[in-house]
C-alpha positions as CSV (number, residue, x, y, z in Angstrom):
1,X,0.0,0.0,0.0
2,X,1.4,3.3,-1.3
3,X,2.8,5.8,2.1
4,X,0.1,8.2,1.6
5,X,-2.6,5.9,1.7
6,X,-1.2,4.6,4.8
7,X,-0.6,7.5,6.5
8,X,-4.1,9.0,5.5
9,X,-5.5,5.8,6.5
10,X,-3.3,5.8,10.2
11,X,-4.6,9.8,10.7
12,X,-8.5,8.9,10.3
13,X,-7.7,6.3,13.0
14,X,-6.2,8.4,14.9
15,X,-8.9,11.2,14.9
16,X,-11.6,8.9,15.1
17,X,-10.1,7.6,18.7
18,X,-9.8,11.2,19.7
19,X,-13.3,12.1,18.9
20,X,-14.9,9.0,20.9
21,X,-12.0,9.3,23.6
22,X,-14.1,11.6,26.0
23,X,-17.0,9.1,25.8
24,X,-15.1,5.9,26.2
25,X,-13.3,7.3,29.4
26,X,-17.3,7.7,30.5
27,X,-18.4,4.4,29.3
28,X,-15.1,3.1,31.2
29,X,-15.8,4.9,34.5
30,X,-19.1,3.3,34.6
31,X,-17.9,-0.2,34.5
32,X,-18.4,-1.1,31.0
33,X,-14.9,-1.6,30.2
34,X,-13.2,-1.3,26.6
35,X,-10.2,-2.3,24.2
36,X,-7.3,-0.7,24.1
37,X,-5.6,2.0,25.6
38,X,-6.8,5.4,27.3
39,X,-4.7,8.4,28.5
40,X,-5.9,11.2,30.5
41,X,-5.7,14.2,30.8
42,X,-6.1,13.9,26.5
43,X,-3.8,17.4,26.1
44,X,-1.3,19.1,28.2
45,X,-0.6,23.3,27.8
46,X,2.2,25.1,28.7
47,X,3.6,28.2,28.6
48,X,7.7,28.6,28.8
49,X,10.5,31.0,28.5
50,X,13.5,30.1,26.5
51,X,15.7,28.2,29.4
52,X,13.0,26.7,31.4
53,X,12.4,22.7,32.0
54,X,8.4,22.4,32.7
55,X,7.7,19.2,34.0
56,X,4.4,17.1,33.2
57,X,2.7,14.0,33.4
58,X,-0.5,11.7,32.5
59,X,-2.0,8.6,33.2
60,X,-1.8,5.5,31.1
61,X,-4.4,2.4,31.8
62,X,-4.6,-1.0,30.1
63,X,-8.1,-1.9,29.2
64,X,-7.2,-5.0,27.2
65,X,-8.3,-8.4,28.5
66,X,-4.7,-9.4,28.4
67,X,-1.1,-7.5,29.7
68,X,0.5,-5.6,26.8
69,X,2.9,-3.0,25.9
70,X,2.2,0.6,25.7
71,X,5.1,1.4,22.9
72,X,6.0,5.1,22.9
73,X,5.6,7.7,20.0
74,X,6.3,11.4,19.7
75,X,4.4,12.2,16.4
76,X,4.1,15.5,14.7
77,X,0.4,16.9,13.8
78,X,-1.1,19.1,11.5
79,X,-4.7,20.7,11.8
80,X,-7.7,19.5,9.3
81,X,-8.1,23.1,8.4
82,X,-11.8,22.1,9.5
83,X,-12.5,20.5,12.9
84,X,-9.8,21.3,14.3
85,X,-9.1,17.7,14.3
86,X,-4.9,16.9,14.9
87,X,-4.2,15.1,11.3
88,X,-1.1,12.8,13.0
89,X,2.3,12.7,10.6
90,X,3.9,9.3,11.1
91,X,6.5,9.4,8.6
92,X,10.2,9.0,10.0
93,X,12.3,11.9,10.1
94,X,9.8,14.6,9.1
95,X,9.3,17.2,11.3
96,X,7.5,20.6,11.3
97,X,8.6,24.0,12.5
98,X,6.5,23.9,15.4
99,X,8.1,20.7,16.6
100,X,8.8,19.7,20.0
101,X,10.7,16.8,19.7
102,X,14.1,18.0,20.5
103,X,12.5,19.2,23.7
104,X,10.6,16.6,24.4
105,X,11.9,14.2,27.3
106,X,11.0,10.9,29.3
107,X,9.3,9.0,26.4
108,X,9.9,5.6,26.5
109,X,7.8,2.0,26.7
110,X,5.4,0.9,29.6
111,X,4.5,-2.7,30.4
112,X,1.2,-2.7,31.6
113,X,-0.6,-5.9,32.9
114,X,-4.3,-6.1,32.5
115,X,-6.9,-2.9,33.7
116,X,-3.3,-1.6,35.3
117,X,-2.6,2.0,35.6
118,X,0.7,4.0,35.3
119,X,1.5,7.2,36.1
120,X,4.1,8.4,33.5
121,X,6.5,11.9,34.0
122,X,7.8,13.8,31.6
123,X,9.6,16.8,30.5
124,X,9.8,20.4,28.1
125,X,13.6,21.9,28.2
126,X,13.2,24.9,25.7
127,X,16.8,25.7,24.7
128,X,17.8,29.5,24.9
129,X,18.0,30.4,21.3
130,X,14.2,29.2,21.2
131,X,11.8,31.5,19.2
132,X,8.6,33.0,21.0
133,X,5.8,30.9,19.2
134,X,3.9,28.5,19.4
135,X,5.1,24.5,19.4
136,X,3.5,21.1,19.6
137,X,3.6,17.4,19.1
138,X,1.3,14.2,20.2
139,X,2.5,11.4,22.6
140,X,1.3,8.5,21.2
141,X,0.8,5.1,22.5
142,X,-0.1,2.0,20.7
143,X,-0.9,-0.9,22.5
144,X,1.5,-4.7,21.5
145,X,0.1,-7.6,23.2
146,X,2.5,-9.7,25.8
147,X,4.8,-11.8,23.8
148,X,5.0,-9.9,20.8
149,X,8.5,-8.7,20.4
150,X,7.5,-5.2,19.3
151,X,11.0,-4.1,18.9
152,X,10.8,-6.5,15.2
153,X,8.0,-4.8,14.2
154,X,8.2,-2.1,12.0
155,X,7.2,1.2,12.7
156,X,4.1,1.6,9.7
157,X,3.3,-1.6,11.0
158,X,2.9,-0.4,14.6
159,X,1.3,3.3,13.4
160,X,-2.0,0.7,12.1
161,X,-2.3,-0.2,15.7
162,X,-5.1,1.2,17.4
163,X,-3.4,4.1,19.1
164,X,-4.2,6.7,22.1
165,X,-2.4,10.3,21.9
166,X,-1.8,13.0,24.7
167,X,-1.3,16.1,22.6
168,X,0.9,18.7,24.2
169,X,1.0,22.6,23.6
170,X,4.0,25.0,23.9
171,X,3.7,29.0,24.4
172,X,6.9,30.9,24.4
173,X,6.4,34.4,25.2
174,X,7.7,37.2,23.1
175,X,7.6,38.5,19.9
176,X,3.7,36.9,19.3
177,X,1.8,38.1,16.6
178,X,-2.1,37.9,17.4
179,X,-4.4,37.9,14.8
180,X,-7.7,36.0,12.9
181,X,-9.6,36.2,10.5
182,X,-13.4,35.0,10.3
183,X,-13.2,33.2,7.1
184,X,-17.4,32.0,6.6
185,X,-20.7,31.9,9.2
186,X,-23.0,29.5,7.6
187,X,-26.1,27.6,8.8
188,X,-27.2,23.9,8.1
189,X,-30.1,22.0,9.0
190,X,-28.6,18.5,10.0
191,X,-25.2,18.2,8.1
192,X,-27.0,20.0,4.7
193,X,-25.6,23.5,4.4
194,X,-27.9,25.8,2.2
195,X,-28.5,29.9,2.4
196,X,-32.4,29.3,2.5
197,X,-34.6,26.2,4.0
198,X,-37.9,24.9,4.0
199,X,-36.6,23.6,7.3
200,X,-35.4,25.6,10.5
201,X,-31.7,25.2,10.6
202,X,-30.4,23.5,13.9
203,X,-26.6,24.2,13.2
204,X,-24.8,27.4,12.9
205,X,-21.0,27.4,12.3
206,X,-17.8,30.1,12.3
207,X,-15.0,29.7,10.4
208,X,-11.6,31.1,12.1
209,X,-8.4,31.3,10.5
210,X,-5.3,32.0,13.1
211,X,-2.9,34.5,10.8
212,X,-0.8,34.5,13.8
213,X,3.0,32.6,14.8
214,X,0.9,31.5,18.6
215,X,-2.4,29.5,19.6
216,X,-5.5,31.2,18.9
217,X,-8.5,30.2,21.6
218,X,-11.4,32.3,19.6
219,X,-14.1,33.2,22.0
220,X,-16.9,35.4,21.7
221,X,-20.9,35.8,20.4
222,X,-23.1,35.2,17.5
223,X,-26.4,36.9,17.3
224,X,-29.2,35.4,14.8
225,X,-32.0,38.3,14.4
226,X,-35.3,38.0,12.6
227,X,-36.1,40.3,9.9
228,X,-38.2,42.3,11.8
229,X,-35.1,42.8,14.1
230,X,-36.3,40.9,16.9
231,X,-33.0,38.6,18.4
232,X,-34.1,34.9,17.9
233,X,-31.4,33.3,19.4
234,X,-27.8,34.1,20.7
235,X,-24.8,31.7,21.8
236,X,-20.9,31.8,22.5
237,X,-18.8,29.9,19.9
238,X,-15.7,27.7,21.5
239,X,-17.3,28.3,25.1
240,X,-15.7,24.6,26.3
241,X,-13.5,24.3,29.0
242,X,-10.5,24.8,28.2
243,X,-11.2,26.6,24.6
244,X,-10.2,25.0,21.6
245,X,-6.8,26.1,20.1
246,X,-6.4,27.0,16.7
247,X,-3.1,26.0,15.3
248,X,-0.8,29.0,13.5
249,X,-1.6,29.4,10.0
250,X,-4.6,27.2,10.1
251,X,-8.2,27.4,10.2
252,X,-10.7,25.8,12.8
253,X,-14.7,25.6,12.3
254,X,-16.6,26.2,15.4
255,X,-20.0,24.4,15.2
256,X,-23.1,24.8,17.5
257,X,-26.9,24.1,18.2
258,X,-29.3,27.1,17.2
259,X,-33.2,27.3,18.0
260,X,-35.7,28.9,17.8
261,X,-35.9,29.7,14.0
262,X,-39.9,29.9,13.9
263,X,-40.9,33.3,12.1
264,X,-40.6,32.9,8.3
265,X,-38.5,35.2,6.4
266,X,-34.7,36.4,6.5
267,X,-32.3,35.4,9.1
268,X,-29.4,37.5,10.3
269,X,-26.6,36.6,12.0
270,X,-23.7,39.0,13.2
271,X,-20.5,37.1,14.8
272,X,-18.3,39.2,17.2
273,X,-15.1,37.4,17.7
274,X,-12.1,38.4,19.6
275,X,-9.1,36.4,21.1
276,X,-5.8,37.0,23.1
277,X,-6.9,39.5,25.8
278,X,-9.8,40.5,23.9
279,X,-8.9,43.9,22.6
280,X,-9.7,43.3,19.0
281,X,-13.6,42.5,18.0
282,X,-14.1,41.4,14.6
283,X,-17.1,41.2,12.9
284,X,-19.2,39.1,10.3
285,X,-22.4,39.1,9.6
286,X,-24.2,36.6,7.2
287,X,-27.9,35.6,6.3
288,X,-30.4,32.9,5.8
289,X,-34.3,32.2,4.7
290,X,-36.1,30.9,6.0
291,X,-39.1,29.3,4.3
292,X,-41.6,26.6,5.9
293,X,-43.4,24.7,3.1
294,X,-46.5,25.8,5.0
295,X,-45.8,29.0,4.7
296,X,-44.9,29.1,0.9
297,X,-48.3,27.2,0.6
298,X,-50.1,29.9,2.5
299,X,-48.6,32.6,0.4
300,X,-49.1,30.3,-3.1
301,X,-53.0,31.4,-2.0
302,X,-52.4,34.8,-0.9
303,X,-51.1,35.2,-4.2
304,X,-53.6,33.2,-6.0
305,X,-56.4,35.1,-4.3
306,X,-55.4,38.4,-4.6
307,X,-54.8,37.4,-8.4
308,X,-58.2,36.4,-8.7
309,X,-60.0,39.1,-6.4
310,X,-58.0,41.8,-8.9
311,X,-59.2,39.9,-12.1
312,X,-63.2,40.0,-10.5
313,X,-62.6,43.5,-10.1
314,X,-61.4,44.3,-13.7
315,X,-64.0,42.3,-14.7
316,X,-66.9,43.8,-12.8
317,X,-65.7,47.4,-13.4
318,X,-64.1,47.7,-16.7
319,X,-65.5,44.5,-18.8
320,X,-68.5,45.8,-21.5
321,X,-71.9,44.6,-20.6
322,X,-74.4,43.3,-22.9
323,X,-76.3,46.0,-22.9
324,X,-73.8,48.1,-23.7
325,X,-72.3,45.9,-26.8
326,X,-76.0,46.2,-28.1
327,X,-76.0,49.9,-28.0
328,X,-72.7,49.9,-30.0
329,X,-74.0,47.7,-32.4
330,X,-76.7,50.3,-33.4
């Protein structure tokens, strides 16, 4: 299988875990048990000035029914550009700017025996000469039953193994450029995107793009108004604890539930975003229809009556009589 397909292949994995990871851990908790590995906390943040050593740890547990071997990886990642989803790069050797593996320390293999859990330490030494930016990298652990030597088996091979990743975040003060740009607020009923609906829409999403050399966490307000000006419904993008981060030179779509969408008629929605300390507002604004098929029925007879009523009118005013043709006649 060609590299890319395997790596494309190993990332959607990889994603897929993350996204299910916070309802496993639930699932877990409850008693109900699962397969693989599961690390928490799932992301680590720091902040560092060139020369400091900031120390760190997470838990590891084995939720396997047998005792396996948590083999160690410090992967690079990349946004989606859409979901903010961390798109993991597994090929050996390449690295991005925003790497931390030369900083990175305290990686290495953990036997774990069945529904054990180890604590595991590790550490960020940012060298003097560091840039202010921001840096990352995933810690990732894939899980090699007892008795496999896993030290035989190629990496690629290993990447395919269901895997668990701890993604860590690096600040170094300084010379930080701060700024977004909303790219797109659009509205969908379900997953269907459209600028007018027969439908109310039950999604609205903002489309950020961090223009920046740090870690944008967007936060904010978008107002959807009726067109008779009346607000129909308000809510705060990215409001989770802690925000979601979007990457340097990416972009990062913040989806959420809407309601309320009852009055037919055009929708508008104004975004007010700002980030850092908040200084800087920016704003969007973007509209909708919205058009009930009960409502374009109801105004199919409006139409049709007031079409006909005019046409009875015409008639009863302006339209000879007979008695009138007869008089012409003569």
């Amino acid at each position: 299988m060609p590299i890319r397909k395997i790596t494309a292949l190993f990332s959607a994995l990889v994603v897929s875990f993350i996204a299910i990871f916070s309802l496993a851990v639930a699932q877990d908790q409850d008693g109900e048990g699962g397969s693989g590995l599961l690390i928490t906390p799932t992301r680590t943040e720091i902040s560092a000035q060139p020369g400091d050593k900031k120390d760190f740890s997470i838990t590891i547990r084995n939720v396997t029914q047998g005792d396996v071997t948590a083999r160690g990886f410090l992967n690079d990642f990349e946004s989606d550009n859409e979901s903010g989803s961390p798109q993991i790069i597994v090929e050996e050797g390449e690295r991005t700017p925003n790497s931390i593996f030369n900083m990175l320390s305290g990686l290495k293999d953990v036997e774990l025996k069945k529904d054990e859990s180890k604590e595991l330490k590790f550490s960020i030494k940012v060298d003097d000469n560091t840039p202010a930016g921001a840096y990352f990298g995933a810690i990732r652990y894939a899980a090699i039953p007892k008795g496999q030597n896993s030290d035989n088996q190629p990496d690629r091979q290993v990447a395919l193994t269901a895997s668990v990743a701890h993604l860590v975040f690096l600040e170094i003060p300084g010379d930080i450029t701060e700024q977004i740009q909303i790219q797109d607020l659009f509205f969908q009923k379900d997953n269907s995107r459209s600028s007018i609906f027969f439908k109310a829409p039950n999604k609205s999403s903002v489309s950020v793009k961090n223009l920046g050399n740090g870690f944008s966490r967007p936060f904010g307000s978008v107002t959807i108004s009726n067109m008779f000006g009346s607000e129909a419904f308000k809510y705060e993008p990215n409001s989770t604890d802690p925000r979601g981060i979007v990457l340097p030179n990416s972009s990062r779509t913040f989806t959420d539930d809407i309601q309320n969408i009852k009055v037919p008629g055009r929708y508008t929605a104004t975004a007010s975003i700002a980030h850092g300390n908040g200084g800087e507002v920016i704003n969007y604004k973007a509209s909708f229809w919205y058009l009930p098929v009960w409502f374009l029925l109801a105004l199919l007879l409006v139409i049709a009556l007031i079409g006909g009523g005019g046409y009875y009118f015409y008639k009863k005013q302006y339209a000879p009589t007979k008695s009138s043709k007869r008089k012409s006649k003569r």
